[in-house]
C-alpha positions in Angstrom: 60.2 34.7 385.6 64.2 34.6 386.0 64.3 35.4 382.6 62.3 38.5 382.7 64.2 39.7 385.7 67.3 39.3 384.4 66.4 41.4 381.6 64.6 44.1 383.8 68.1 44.1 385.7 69.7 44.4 382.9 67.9 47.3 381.1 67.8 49.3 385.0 71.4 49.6 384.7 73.3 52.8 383.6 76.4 54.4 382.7 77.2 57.5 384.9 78.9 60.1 381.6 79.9 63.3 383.9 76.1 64.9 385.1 74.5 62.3 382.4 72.9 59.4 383.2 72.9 56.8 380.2 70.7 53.9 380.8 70.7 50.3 379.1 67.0 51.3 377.9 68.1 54.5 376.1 71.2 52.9 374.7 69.2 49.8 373.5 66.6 52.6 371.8 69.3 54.5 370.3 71.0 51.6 368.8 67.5 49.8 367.2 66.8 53.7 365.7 70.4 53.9 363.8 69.7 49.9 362.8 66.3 51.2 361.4 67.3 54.2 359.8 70.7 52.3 357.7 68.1 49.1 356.6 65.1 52.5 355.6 67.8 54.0 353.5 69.0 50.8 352.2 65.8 49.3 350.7 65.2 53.1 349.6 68.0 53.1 348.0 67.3 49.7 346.3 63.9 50.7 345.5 64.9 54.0 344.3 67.9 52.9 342.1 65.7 50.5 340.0 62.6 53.1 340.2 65.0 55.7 338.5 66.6 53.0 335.9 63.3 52.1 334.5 62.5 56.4 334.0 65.8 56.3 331.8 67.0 58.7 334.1 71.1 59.7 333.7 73.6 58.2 336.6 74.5 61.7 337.6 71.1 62.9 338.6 70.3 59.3 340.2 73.6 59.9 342.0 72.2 63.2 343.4 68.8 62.0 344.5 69.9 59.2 346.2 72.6 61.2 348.5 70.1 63.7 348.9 67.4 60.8 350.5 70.3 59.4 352.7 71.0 63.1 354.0 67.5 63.0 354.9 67.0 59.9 356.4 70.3 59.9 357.8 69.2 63.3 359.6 65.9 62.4 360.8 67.2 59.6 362.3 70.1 61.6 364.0 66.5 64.0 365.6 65.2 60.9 366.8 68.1 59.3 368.4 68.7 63.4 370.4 64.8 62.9 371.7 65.6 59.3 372.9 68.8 60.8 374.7 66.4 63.0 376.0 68.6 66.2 375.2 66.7 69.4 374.5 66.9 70.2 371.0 66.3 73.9 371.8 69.3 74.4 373.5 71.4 72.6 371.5 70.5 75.3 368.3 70.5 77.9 371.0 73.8 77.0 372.0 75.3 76.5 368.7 73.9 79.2 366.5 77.3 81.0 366.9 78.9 77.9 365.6 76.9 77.3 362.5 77.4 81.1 361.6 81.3 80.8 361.8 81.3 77.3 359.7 79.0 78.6 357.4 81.4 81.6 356.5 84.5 79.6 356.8 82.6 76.6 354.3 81.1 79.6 352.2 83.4 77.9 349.1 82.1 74.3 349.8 78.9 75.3 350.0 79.1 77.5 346.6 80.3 74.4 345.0 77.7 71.8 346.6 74.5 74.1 345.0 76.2 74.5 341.8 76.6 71.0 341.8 72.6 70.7 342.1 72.5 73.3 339.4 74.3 71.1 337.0 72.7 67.8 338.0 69.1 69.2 337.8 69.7 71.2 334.6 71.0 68.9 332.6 73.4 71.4 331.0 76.1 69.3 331.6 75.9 65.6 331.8 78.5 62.2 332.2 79.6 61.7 328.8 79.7 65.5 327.7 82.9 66.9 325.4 83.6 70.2 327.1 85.9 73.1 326.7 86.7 74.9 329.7 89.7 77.9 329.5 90.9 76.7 326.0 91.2 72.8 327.3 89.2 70.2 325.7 87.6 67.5 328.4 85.2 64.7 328.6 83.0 64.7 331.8 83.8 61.2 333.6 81.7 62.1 336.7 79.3 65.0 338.7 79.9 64.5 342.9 78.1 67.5 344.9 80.8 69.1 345.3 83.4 68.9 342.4 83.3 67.7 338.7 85.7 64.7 337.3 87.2 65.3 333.8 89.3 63.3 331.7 91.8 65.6 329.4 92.6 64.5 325.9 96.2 64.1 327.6 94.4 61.2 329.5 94.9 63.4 332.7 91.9 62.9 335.2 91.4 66.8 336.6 88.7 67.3 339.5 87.0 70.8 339.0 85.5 72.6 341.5 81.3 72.9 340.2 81.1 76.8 340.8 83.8 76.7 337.7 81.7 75.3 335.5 78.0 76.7 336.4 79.5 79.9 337.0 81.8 80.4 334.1 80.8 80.4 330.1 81.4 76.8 329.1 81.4 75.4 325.5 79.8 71.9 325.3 80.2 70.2 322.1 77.7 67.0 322.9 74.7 69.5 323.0 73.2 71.2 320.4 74.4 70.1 316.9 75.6 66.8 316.0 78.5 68.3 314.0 81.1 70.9 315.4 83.1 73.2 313.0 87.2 73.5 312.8 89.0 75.7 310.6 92.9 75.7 309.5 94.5 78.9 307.8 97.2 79.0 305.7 98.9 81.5 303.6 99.5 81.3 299.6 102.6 83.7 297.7 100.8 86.7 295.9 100.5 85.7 292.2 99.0 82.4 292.6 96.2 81.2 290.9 93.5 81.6 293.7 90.5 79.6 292.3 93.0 76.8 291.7 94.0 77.5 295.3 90.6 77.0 296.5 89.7 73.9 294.7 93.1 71.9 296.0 92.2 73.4 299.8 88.6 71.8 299.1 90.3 68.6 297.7 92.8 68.7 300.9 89.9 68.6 303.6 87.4 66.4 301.7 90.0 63.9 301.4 90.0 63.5 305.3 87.8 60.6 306.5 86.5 62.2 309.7 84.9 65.7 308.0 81.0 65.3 307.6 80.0 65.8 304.3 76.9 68.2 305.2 77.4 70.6 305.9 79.6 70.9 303.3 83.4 71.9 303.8 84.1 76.0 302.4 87.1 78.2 301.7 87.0 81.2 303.3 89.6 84.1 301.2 90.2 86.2 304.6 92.1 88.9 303.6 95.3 90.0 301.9 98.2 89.5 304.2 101.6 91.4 304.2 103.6 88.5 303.2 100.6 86.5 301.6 96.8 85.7 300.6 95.4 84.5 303.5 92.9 81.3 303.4 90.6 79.9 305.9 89.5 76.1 305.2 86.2 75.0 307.5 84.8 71.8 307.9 82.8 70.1 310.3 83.4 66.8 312.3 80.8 65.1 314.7 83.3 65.1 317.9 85.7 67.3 318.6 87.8 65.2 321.0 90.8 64.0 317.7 90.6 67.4 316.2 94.0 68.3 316.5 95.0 65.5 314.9 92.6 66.1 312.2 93.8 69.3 311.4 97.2 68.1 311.4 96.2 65.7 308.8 94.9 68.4 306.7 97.6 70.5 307.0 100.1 67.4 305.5 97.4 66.8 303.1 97.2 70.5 302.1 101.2 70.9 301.9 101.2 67.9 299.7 98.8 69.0 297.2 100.6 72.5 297.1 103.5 71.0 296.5 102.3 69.0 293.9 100.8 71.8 292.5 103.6 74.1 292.7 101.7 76.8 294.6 104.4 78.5 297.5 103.4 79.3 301.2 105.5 82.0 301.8 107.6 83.4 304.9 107.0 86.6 306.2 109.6 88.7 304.8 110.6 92.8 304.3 112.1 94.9 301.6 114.9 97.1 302.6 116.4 99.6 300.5 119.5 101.4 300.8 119.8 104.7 299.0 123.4 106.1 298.5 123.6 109.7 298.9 126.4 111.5 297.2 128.0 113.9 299.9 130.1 117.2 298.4 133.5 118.2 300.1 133.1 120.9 302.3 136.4 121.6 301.9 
């Protein structure tokens, strides 16, 4: 009996907050509703994590649909604990309606990049792992957030790109699509030279580098005729793009040597210029 009265005491008190009147049995309620809703989302979580493991399903999208399930939960339990406070819900939307409009312009960016962050997570066009160029750069996709993307550069420089960039903007990604991606060096050859012998050493020159796929098979393109030169194009295809510079560099050494060898010239661009003497009579 003590017992029991002291806790009836105890839950008749209250906290006077300004016209609001905060009693022990509200404040009890509201704490055991946020202990509920952390220990629902956390066995969700748990459950949900090893639910979406076993379905082989990527980190990025797992990523998503968890944060979207402790948004949820997180809000429904933010409803209940306004009822148990006994505030009018009605009022409060009433009464901040011209709120929400001015956050929502003033977040209109955020927001752009949180859906196109669904859009890329859902779609599957770009996923953790991909090889992507974006403005002329080559980057690897390290991580997809809601809001931004995390790249790694072939610098090693870790860049954070805003999503609408990427869903919005023509993107090339190399880790979709075919298993082999296609580079091409030019270089120039003097007029005169032999140019079947100048297609079989550009051949030899890029078949000779380890990292070109044999099929499909490397080709010699004769572009055009230049002003200084016969312009060649040498393609070949390697299965990531992410050394190509340096693979192309290594043609390039492999195709000056064999020129050299070979005694075939890349010329400089260079211009004729002719002086004419003309023989002036004396007026006098």
């Amino acid at each position: 009996m003590i017992v029991t009265q002291m806790i009836n005491d105890f839950l008749s008190k209250s906290i006077q907050l300004g016209s609001y009147v905060l009693t022990m049995e509200r404040a009890l309620a509201v704490l055991l509703t946020l202990i509920i809703g952390h220990v629902t989302f956390m066995l969700f979580k748990w459950g949900l994590r090893r639910a979406l493991k076993l379905k082989h399903i990527e980190e990025g999208r797992r990523f998503l649909i968890v944060r979207l399930m402790r948004t949820l939960i997180y809000l429904i339990t933010f409803f209940i604990v306004i009822e148990v406070l006994g505030f009018n819900l009605t009022v409060i939307w009433a009464g901040s309606a011209a709120l929400l409009v001015g956050v929502g312009i003033g977040l209109q960016g955020f927001f752009n990049d949180v859906i196109s962050g669904f859009v890329l997570l859902f779609e599957g066009g770009v996923r953790v792992g991909d090889e992507l160029e974006i403005d002329g750069d080559l980057v690897k996709v390290k991580g997809i957030a809601l809001r931004a993307t995390r790249v790694e550069t072939v610098d090693g420089d870790l860049l954070v790109i805003p999503n609408s960039k990427i869903a919005g903007n023509s993107v090339l990604n190399f880790s979709q699509g075919l298993t082999s991606t296609r580079i091409c060096v030019s270089v120039g050859v003097a007029y005169g030279s032999d140019v079947e012998l100048v297609r079989q050493l550009l051949l030899d020159a890029i078949t000779a580098q380890p990292q070109i796929v044999k099929s499909p098979s490397p080709q010699v393109i004769f572009s055009e005729f230049g002003d200084s030169a016969l312009n060649f194009e040498v393609r070949g295809w390697i299965h990531s793009p992410w050394n190509r510079l340096i693979i192309k560099s290594d043609i390039r050494f492999r195709i000056d040597n064999v020129f050299r060898t070979n005694k075939i010239k890349i010329p400089f661009p260079q211009r004729e210029l002719y002086i004419t003497n003309a023989s002036h009579s004396d007026p006098s």
